[in-house]
C-alpha positions as a printed Julia matrix, in Angstrom:
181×3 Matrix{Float64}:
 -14.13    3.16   27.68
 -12.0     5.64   25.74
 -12.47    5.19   22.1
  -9.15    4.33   20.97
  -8.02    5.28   17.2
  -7.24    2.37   15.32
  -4.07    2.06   12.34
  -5.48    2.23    8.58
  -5.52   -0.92    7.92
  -3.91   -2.34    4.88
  -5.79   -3.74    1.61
  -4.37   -7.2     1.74
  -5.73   -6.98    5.78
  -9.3    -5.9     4.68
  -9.21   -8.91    2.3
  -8.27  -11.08    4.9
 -11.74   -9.55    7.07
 -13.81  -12.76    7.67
 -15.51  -11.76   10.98
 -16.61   -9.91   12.8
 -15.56   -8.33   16.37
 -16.76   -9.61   19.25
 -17.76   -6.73   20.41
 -20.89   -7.35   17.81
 -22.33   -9.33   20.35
 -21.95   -7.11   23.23
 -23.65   -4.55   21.39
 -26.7    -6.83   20.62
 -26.78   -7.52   24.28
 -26.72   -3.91   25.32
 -29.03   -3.15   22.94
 -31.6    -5.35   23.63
 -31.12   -4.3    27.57
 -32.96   -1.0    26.66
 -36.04   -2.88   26.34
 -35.77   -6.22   28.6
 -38.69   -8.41   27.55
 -36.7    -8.46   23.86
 -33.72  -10.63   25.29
 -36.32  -13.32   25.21
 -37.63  -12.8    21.86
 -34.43  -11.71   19.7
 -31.23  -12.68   22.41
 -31.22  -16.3    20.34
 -31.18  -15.13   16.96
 -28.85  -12.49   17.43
 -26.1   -14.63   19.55
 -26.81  -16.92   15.83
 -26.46  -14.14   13.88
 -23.26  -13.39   15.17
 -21.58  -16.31   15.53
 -22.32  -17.71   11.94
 -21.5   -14.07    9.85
 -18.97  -14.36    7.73
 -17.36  -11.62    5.54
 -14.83  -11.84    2.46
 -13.3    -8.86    0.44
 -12.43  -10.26   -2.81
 -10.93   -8.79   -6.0
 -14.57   -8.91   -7.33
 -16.57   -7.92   -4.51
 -17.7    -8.39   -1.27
 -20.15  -11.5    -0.07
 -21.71  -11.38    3.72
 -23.25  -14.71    5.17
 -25.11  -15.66    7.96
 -27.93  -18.17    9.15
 -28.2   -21.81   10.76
 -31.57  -22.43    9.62
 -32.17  -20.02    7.06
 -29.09  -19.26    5.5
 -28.32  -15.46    3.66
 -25.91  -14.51    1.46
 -25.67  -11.16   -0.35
 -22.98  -10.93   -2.52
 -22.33   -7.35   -4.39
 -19.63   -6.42   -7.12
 -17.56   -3.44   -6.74
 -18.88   -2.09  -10.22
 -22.33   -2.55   -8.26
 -22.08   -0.16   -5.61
 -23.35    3.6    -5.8
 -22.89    5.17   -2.35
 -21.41    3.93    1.28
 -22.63    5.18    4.44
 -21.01    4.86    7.81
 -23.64    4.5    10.73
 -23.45    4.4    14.22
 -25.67    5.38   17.62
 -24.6     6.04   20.84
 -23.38    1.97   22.45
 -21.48    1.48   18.86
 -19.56    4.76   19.29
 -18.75    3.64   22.79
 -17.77    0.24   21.38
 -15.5     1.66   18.75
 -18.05   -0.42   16.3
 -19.61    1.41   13.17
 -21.54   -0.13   10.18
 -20.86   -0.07    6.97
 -23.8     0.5     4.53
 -23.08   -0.47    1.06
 -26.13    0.92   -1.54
 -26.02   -0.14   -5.31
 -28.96    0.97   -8.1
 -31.18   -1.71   -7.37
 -34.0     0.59   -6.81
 -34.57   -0.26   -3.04
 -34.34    2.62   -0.19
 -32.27    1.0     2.12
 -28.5    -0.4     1.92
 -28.45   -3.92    0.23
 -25.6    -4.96    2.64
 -24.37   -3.74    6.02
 -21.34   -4.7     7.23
 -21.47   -4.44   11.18
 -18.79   -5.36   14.29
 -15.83   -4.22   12.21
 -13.44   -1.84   14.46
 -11.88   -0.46   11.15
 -14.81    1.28    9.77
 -13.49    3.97    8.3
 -10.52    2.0     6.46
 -13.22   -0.46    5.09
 -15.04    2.52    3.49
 -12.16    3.7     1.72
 -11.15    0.63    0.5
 -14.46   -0.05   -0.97
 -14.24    3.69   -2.46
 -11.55    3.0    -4.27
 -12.64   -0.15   -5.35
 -15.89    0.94   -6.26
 -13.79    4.18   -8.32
 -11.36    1.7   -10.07
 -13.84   -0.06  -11.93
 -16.07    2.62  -12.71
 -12.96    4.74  -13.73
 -10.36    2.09  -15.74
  -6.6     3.22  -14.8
  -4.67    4.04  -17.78
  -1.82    2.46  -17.92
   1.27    3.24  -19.7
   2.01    1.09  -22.62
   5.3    -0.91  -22.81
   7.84    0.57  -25.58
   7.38   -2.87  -26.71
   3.97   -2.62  -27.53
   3.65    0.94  -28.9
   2.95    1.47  -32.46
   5.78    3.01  -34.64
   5.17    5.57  -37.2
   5.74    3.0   -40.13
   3.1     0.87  -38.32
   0.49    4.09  -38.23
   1.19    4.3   -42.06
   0.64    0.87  -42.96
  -2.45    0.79  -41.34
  -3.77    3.82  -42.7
  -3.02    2.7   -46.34
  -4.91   -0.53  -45.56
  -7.93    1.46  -44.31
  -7.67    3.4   -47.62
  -7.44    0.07  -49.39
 -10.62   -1.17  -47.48
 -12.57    1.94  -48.5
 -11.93    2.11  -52.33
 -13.3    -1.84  -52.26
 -16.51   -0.8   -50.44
 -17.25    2.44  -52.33
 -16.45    0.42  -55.66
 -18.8    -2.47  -54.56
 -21.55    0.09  -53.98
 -20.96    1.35  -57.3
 -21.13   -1.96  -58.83
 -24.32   -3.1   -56.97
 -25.84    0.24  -57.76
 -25.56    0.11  -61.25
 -26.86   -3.36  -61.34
 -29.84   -2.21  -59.5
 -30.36    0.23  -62.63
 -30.57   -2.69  -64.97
């Protein structure tokens, strides 16, 4: 199976990710194949696994779900995240498939989420990237002509400053000398 390339997808189409591809559970099949007597032990959980993980993208931050009897959810703000790794082996390459591995500062080795079975990988990453850089880094925005400060404005505030001063430094005086007494 030729690995096809796949469109950049859009931001307002990662925010609409909720699941992921069902080719997810074809590579947990395959997988387990390379050692049979695991189908028995982990075939269950994984067919679970896939079937109840659930993704959203919000304007926040990302939250990843899964679980029928023990339910998980990892939820991570974009101002959370330090690095993103993309990892794959050789039956997710062939897939198209890729993981997502989203590490923040909370001290732990591995990635506190991974976001598997998405066919956009690489589009995920960089939307997270610039996510992760827009609230670390705050645009700066132009301000309205409205809302800009004219020159008489700069003055007046500067002689109220002054104003503010001379009270303080003459109140120190005052409580000064009455500490003198």
């Amino acid at each position: 199976m030729p690995r096809t390339v796949n469109p950049p997808l859009t931001d307002a189409a990662i925010l609409a990710l909720e699941r992921p591809h069902r080719d997810l559970l074809k590579y947990y099949f395959l997988s387990m194949l390379v050692f049979p007597p695991v189908v028995l032990v982990a075939g269950l959980p994984m067919y679970f696994r896939y079937h109840t993980m659930r993704y959203k993208f919000t304007d926040e931050g990302i939250s990843m779900s899964w679980g029928i009897l023990f339910r998980r959810e990892t939820i991570i703000n974009y101002a959370r995240i330090q690095d993103i790794h993309l990892r794959s082996n050789l039956i997710e390459r062939w897939l198209g498939l890729a993981r997502v591995l989203v590490q923040t500062a909370s001290g732990n080795a591995s990635a506190e989420m991974t976001i598997e079975g998405i066919k956009e990988f690489e589009s995920v990453r960089d939307f997270l990237y610039a996510r992760m850089r827009g609230v670390k880094e705050p645009s700066r925005k132009a301000v309205p002509a409205s809302a800009a400060e004219t020159p008489a404005q700069n003055a007046e505030l500067a002689a109220a400053l002054r104003e503010v001063a001379q009270e303080l430094r003459a109140t120190r005086i005052a409580l000064e000398a009455n500490r003198g007494h």
